[in-house]
C-alpha positions as CSV (number, residue, x, y, z in Angstrom):
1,X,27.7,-21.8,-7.8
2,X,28.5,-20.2,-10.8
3,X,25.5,-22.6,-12.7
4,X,23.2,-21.1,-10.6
5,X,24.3,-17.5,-10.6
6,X,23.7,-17.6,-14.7
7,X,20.6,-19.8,-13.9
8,X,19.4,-16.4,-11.6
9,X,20.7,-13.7,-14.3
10,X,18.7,-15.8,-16.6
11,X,15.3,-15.8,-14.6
12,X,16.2,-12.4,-14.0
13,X,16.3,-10.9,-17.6
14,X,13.4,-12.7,-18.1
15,X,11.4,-10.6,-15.6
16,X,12.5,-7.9,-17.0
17,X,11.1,-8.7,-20.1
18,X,7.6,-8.7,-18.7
19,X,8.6,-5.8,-16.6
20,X,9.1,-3.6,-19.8
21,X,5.5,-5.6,-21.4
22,X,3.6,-4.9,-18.2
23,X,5.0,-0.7,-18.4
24,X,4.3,-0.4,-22.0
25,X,0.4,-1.8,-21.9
26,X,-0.4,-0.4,-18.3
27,X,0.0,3.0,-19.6
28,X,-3.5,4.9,-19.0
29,X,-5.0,1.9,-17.5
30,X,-7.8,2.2,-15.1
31,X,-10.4,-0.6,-14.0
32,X,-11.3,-1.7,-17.0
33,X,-8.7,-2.0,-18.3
34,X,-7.4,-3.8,-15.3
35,X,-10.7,-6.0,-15.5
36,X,-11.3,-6.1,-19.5
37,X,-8.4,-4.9,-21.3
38,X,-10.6,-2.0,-22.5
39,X,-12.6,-4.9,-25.1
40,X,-9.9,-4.5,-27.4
41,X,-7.5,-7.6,-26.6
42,X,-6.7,-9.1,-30.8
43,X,-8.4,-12.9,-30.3
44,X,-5.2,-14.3,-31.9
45,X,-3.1,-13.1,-28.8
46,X,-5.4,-14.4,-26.5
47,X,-6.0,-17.6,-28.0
48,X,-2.0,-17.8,-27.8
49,X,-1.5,-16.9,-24.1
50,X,-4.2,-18.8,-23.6
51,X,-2.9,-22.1,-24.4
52,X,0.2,-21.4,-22.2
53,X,-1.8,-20.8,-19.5
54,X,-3.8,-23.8,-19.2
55,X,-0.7,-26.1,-19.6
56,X,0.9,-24.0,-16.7
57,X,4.1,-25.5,-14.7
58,X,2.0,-28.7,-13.8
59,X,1.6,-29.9,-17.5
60,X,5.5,-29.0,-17.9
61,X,6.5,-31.6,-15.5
62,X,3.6,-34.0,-14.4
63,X,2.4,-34.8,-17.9
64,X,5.5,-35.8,-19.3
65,X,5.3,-38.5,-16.0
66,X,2.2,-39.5,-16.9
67,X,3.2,-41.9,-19.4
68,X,4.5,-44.5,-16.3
69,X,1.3,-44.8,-15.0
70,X,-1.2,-44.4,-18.0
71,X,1.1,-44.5,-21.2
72,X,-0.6,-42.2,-23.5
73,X,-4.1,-42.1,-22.4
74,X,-4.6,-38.5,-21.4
75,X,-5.0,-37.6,-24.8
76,X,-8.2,-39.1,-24.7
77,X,-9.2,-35.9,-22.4
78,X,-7.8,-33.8,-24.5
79,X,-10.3,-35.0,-27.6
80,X,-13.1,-34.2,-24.8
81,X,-12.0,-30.7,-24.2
82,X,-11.9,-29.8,-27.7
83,X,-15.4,-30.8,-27.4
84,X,-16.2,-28.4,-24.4
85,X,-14.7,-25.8,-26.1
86,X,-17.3,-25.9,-28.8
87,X,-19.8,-25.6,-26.2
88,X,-18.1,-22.9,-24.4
89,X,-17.7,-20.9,-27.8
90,X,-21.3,-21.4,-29.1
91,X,-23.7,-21.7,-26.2
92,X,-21.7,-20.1,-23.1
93,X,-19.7,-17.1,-25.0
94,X,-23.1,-16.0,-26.9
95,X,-24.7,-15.8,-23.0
96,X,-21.6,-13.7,-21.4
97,X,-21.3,-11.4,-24.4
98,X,-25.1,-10.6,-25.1
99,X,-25.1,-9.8,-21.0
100,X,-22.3,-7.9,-21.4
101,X,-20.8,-9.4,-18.3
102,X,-17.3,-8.4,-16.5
103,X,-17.9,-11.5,-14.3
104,X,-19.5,-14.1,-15.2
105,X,-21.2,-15.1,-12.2
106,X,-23.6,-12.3,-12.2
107,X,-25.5,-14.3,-14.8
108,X,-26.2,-16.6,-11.5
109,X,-27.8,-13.5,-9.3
110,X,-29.8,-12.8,-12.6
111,X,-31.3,-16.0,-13.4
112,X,-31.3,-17.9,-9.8
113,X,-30.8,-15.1,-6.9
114,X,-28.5,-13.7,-4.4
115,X,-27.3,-16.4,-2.7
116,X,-26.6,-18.5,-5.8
117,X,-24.6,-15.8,-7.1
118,X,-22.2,-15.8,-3.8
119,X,-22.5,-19.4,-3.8
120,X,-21.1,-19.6,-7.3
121,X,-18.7,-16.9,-6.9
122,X,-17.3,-18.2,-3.5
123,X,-16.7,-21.3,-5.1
124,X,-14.6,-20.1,-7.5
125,X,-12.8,-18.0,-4.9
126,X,-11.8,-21.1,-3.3
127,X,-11.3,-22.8,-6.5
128,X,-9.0,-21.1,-8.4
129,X,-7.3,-20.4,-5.2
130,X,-6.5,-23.6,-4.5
131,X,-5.7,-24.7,-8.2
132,X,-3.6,-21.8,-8.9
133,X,-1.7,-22.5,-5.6
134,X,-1.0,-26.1,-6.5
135,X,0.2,-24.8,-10.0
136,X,2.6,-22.3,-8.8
137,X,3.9,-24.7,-6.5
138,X,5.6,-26.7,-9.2
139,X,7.7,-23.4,-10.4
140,X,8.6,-22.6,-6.3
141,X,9.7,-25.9,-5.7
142,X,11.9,-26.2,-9.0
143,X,13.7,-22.8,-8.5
144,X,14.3,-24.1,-4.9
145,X,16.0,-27.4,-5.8
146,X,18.0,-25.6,-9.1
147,X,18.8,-22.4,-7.5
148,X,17.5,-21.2,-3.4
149,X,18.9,-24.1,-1.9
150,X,22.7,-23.5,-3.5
151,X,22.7,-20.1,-2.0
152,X,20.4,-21.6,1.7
153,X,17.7,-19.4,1.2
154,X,14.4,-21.0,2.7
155,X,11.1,-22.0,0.6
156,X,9.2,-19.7,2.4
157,X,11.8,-16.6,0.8
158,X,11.1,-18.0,-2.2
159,X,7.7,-18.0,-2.5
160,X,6.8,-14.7,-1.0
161,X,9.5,-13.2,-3.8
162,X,7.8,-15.0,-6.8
163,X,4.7,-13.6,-6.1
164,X,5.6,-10.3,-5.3
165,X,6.9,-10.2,-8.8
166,X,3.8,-11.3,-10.2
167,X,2.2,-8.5,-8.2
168,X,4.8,-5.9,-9.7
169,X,3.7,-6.5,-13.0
170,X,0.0,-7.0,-12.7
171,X,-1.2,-4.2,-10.7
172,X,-1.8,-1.7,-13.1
173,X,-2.6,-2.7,-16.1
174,X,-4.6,-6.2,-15.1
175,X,-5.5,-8.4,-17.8
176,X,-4.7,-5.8,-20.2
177,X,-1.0,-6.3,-19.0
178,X,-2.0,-10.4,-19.3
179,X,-2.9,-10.4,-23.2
180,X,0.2,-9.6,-23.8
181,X,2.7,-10.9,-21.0
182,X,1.2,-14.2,-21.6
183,X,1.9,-14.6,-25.6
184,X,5.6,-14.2,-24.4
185,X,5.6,-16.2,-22.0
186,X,3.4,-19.1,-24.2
187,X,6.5,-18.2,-26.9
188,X,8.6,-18.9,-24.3
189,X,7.3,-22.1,-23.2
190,X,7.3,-24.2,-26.5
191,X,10.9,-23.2,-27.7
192,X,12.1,-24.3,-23.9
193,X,10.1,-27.8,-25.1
194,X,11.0,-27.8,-28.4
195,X,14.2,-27.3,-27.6
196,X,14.5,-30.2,-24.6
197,X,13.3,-32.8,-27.3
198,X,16.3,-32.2,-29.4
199,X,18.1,-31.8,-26.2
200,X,16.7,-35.8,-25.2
201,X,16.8,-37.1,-28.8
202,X,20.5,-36.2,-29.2
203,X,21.5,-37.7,-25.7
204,X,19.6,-40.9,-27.4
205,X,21.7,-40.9,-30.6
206,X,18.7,-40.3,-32.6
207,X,17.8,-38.4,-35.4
208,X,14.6,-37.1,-35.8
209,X,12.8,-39.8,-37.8
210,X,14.3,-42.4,-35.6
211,X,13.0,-40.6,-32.3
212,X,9.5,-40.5,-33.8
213,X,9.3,-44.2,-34.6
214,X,10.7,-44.8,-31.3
215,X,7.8,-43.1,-29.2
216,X,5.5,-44.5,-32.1
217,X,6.5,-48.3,-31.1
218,X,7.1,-47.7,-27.5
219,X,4.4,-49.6,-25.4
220,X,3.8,-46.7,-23.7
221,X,3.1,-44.9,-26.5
222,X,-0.7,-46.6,-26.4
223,X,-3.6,-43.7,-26.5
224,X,-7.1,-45.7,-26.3
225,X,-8.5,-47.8,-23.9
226,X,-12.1,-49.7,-25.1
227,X,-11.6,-52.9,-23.4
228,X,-11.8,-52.5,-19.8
229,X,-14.9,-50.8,-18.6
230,X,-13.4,-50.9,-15.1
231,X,-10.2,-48.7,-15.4
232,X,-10.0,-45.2,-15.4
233,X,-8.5,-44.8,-18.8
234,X,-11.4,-46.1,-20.7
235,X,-11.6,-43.8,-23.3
236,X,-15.4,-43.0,-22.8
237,X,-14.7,-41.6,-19.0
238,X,-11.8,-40.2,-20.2
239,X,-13.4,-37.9,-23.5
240,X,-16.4,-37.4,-21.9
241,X,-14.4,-36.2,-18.5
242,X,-12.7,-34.0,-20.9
243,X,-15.7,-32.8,-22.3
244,X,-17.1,-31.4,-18.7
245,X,-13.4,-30.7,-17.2
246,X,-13.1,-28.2,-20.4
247,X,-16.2,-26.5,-19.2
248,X,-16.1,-26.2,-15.8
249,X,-12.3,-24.9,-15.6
250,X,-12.7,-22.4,-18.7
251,X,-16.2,-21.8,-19.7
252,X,-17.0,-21.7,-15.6
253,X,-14.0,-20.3,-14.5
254,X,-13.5,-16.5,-14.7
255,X,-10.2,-16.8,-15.2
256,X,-10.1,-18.1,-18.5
257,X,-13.3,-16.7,-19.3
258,X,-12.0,-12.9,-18.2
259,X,-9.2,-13.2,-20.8
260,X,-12.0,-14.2,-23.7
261,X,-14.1,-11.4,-22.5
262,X,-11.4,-8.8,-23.7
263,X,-12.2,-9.6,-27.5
264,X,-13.8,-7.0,-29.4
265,X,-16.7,-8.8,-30.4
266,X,-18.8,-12.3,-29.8
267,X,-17.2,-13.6,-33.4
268,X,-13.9,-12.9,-32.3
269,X,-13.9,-15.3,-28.9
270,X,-15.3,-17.7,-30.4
271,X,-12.4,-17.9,-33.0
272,X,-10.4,-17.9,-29.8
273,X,-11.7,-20.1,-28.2
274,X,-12.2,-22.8,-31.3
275,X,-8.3,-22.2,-32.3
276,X,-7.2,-22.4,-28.7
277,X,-9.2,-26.2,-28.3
278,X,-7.7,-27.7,-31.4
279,X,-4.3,-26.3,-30.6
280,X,-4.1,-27.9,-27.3
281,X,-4.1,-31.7,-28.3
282,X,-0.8,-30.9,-29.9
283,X,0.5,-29.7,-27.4
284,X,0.4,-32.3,-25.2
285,X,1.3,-34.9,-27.1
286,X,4.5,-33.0,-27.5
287,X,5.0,-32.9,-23.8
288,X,3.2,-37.0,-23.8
289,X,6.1,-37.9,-26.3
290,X,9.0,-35.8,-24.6
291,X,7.9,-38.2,-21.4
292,X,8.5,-41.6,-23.6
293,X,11.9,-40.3,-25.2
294,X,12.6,-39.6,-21.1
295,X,12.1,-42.7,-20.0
296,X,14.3,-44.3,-22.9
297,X,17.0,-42.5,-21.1
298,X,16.5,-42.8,-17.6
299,X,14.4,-46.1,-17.2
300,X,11.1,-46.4,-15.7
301,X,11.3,-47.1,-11.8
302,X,10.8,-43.7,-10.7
303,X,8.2,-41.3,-10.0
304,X,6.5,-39.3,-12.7
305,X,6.8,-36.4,-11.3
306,X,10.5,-36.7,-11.0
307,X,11.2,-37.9,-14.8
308,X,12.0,-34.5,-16.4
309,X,13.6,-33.0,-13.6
310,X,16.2,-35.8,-12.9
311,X,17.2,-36.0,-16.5
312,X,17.9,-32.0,-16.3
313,X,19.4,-32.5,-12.9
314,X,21.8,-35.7,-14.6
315,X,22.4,-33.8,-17.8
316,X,25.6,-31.8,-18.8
317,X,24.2,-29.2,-20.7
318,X,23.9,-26.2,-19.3
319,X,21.8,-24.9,-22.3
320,X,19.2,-27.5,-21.6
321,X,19.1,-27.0,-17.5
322,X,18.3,-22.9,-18.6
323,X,15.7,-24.0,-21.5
324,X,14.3,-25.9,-18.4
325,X,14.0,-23.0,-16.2
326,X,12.6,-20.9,-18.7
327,X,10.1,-23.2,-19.3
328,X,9.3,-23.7,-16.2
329,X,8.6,-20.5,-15.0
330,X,6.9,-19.4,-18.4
331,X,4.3,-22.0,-17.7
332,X,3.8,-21.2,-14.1
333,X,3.5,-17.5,-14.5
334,X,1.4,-17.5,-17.3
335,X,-1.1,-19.0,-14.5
336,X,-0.6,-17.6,-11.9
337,X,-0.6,-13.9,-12.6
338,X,-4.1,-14.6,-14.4
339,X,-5.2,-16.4,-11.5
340,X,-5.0,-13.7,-9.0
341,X,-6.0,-10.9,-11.3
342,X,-9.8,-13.1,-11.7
343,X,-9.8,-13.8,-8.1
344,X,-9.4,-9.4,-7.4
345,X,-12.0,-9.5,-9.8
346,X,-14.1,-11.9,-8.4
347,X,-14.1,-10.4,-5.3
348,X,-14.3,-6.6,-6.1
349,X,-17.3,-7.2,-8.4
350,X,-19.1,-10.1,-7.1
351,X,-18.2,-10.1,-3.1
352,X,-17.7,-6.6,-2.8
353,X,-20.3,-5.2,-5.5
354,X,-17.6,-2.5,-6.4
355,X,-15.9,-2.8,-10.1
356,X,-15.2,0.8,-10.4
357,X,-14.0,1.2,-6.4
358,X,-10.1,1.7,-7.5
359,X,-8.2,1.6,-3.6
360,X,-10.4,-1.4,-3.4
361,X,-9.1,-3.1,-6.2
362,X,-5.4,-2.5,-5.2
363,X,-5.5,-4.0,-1.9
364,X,-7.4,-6.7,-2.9
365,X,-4.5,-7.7,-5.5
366,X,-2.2,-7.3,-2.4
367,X,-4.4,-9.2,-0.5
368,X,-5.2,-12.2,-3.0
369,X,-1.5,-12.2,-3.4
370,X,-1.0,-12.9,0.3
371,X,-3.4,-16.1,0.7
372,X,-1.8,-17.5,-2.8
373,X,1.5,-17.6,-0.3
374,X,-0.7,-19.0,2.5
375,X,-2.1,-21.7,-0.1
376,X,1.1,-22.6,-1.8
377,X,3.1,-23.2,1.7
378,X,-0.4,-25.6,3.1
379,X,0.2,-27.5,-0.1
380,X,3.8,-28.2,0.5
381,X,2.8,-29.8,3.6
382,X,0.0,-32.1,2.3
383,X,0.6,-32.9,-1.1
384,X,1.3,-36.8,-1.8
385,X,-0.1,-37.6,-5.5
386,X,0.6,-36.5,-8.8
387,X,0.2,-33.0,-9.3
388,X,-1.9,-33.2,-12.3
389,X,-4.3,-35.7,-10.6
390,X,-4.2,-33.3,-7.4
391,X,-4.9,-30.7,-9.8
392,X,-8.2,-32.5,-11.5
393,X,-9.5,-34.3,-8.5
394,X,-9.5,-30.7,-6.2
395,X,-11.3,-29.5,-9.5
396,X,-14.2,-32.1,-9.0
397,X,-15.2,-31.1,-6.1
398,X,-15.1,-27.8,-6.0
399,X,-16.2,-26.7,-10.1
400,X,-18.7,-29.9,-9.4
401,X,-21.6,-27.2,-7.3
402,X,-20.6,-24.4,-10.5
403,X,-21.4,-27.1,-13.1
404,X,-24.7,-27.8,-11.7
405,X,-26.0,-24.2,-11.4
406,X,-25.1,-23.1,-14.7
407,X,-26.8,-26.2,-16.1
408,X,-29.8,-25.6,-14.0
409,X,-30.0,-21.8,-15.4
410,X,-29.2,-22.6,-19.2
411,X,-31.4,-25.6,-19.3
412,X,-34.0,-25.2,-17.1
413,X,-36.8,-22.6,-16.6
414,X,-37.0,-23.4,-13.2
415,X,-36.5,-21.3,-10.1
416,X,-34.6,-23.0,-7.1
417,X,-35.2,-22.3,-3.7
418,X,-32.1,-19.6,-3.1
419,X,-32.3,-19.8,0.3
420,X,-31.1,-23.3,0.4
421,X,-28.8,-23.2,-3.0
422,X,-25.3,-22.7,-0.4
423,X,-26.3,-25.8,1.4
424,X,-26.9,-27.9,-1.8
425,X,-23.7,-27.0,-3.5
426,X,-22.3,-28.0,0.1
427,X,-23.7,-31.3,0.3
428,X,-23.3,-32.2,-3.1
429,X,-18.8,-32.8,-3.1
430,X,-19.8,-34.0,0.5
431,X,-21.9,-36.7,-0.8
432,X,-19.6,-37.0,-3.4
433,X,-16.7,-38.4,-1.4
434,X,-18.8,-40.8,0.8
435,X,-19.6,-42.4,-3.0
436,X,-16.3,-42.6,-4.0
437,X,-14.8,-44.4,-0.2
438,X,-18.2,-46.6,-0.5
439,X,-17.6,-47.7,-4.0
440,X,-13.7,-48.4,-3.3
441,X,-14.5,-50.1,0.1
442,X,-17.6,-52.4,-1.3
443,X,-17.1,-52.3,-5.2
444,X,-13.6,-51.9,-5.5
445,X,-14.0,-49.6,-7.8
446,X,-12.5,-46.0,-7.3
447,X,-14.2,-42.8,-9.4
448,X,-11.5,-40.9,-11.7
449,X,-11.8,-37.6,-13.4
450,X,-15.9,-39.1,-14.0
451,X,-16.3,-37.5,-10.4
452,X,-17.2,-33.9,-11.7
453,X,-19.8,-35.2,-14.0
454,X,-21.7,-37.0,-10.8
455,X,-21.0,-33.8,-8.5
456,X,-22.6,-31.3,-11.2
457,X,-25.7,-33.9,-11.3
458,X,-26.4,-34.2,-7.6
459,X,-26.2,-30.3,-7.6
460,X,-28.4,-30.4,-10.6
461,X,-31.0,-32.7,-8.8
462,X,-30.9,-31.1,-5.5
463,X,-31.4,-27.8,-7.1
464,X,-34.9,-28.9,-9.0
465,X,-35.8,-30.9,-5.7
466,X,-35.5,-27.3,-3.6
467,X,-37.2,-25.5,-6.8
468,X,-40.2,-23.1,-5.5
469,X,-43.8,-24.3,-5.8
């Protein structure tokens, strides 16, 4: 009891860390500020927080996992996304900024028409909604087993009290509060990893050299796959999977894109966004090679998921079970406090046509707040993969419909038929998913992260087949 009283002060003092962050950059703050950080966000800090929220709570625990199923592989997507983030920095970035766009999915009711601007803009709502959700789940159901269940308080308590602290500190100042909250908690996050790989190598007897050519020479320390055309890990589906995942979930996501949007100038994101692509292979091959050093210690019959958090739950050290936490919930808020502050925007300045409407706003934020609990507790109760691959496969259906408009309105000078856009991006995951049980059932052959690409083309295709005469 007394582990998980320190484990609580701990999380506590923490929050009040952001607590002090979110009172000291809300000061003054009004809607844009809330929605753009006034354009004056330094692109270093953003690039920062950025990379700790993409690798959220999910990365913190499934990727290190990921090395029982598909050793090394997923760095292969990670060399695609740097990839999309070029495109994002030099042919989205130059779009948003000379439109001077708060959300990005106006550019669809300019170019294509009202109903492919709520198409897009719904999709995201449901999105980011559900992705967040599944990310925040990881940090809910860690707390629970490490500190909720000790003192029998229910999941449901426990998720309704992490989000209303996310709420505390995001309500005024927005992502102008973000910039800054997330560069501590990114901080945060890669001295907690940092520190559980010295943590692991010293429980192994290692020294540092002798942990490196350890992972080096482990068998599941194998990166490319060219030889079988078949499996999921070939590197070509993998990088170019990367490539469009990149896209999709930042440079069509207004989420990440909201954060980028607070630089001062065009130069200045893309500096961001170049710095934050290249920094992010790193960083997963620390948490890639923190999985193979894991399974030195514990083995390898047991679910990926489960690898980090049974070697906390074995281990002694109460230093490493606290780095753990810490990690944990850096990389989980750093999400989800982003992810409902773009979905308030979304719907105040898309849905609701209202940016500078302030009551609006606020109970909105509550509101958003409110179905993240609904989402998080529907995902408990139907969640049976990986979360990572829960977390990309969600993704290709629902960013699939975004990918195609945006391609259709950057690369095309064609007009679709509005009228029938929502029914397109509709069909198109639909169509999807009879594909992928067809091909299993009569090919035996199942689609992996490739799915978006094929998604974003049907929607492509169906668009220019509906275009006016």
């Amino acid at each position: 009891m007394q582990a998980d009283m320190l484990i609580l002060l701990t999380v506590i003092a923490y929050f009040a860390v952001l607590f002090l962050i979110s009172r000291v950059t809300s000061r003054r703050a009004n809607n844009d500020t809330f929605y753009r950080a006034n354009r004056r966000a330094p692109w270093y800090m953003v690039a920062f927080g950025m990379v700790g929220a993409s690798i959220s709570g999910v990365t913190f625990v499934s990727v290190p996992g990921m090395v029982l199923s598909s050793q090394m592989t997923y760095l292969q997507m990670c060399l695609g996304f740097i990839v999309g983030y070029l495109v994002i920095a030099f042919v989205l970035l130059p779009l948003y900024y000379r439109q001077n766009l708060t959300s990005i999915y106006t550019y669809l009711g300019q170019r294509l028409g009202e109903r492919s601007y709520m198409t897009g803009a719904s999709f995201f709502l449901l999105s980011k909604m559900t992705g967040a959700a599944v990310r925040f789940y990881v940090v809910c159901i860690i707390l629970q087993q490490f500190v909720f269940d000790a003192a029998s308080i229910p999941f449901t308590v426990n998720v309704v009290l992490m989000v209303l602290l996310i709420w505390l500190y995001t309500r005024r100042g927005g992502i102008g509060t973000l910039v800054f909250t997330d560069s501590f908690q990114t901080l945060c996050l890669f001295t907690a990893l940092i520190l559980i790989i010295f943590s692991v190598i010293g429980h192994l007897h290692l020294s540092v050299g002798q942990a490196i050519s350890a992972v080096a020479d482990s068998p599941l320390s194998r990166i490319f796959v060219f030889d079988d055309w078949l499996s999921p890990h070939h590197f070509w589906k993998q990088f170019l999977s990367g490539a469009f995942i990149a896209i999709v979930m930042t440079g069509l996501d207004q989420d990440m894109m909201q954060k980028n949007l607070t630089c001062k100038t065009l130069k200045d994101a893309q500096k961001d966004m170049c710095s934050y692509g290249v920094a992010f292979v790193p960083a997963n091959l620390l948490f890639l090679a923190l999985g193979v050093l894991l399974t030195m210690a514990l083995g390898t019959e047991m679910k990926g998921d489960a690898l980090l958090p049974c070697f906390i739950q074995n281990s002694t050290s109460l230093v490493t079970l606290h780095l753990f936490i810490i990690g944990i919930v850096a990389a989980s808020f750093s999400s989800a406090d982003s992810a409902l502050t773009s979905l308030t925007t979304c719907f105040c300045v898309d849905i609701r046509r209202q940016p500078d409407n302030e009551p609006l706003r606020k109970k909105t934020h509550i509101a958003m707040c409110l179905f993240f609990v609904l989402f998080i507790l529907l995902f408990r109760q139907i969640n049976s993969t990986s979360l990572i691959d829960a977390i990309y496969t969600l993704a290709s259906y629902t960013y699939g419909p975004l990918l195609g408009l945006f391609a259709f309105g950057l690369f095309t000078r064609r007009q679709p038929n509005d009228r029938l856009v929502p029914y397109i991006c509709i069909a198109s995951p639909v169509l999807c998913y009879t594909l992928d049980i067809a091909c299993q059932h009569f090919l035996n052959y199942r689609f992996g992260y490739e799915l978006l690409m094929l998604n974003g083309l049907l929607t492509f295709f169906g668009l220019i087949m509906s275009q006016k005469r």
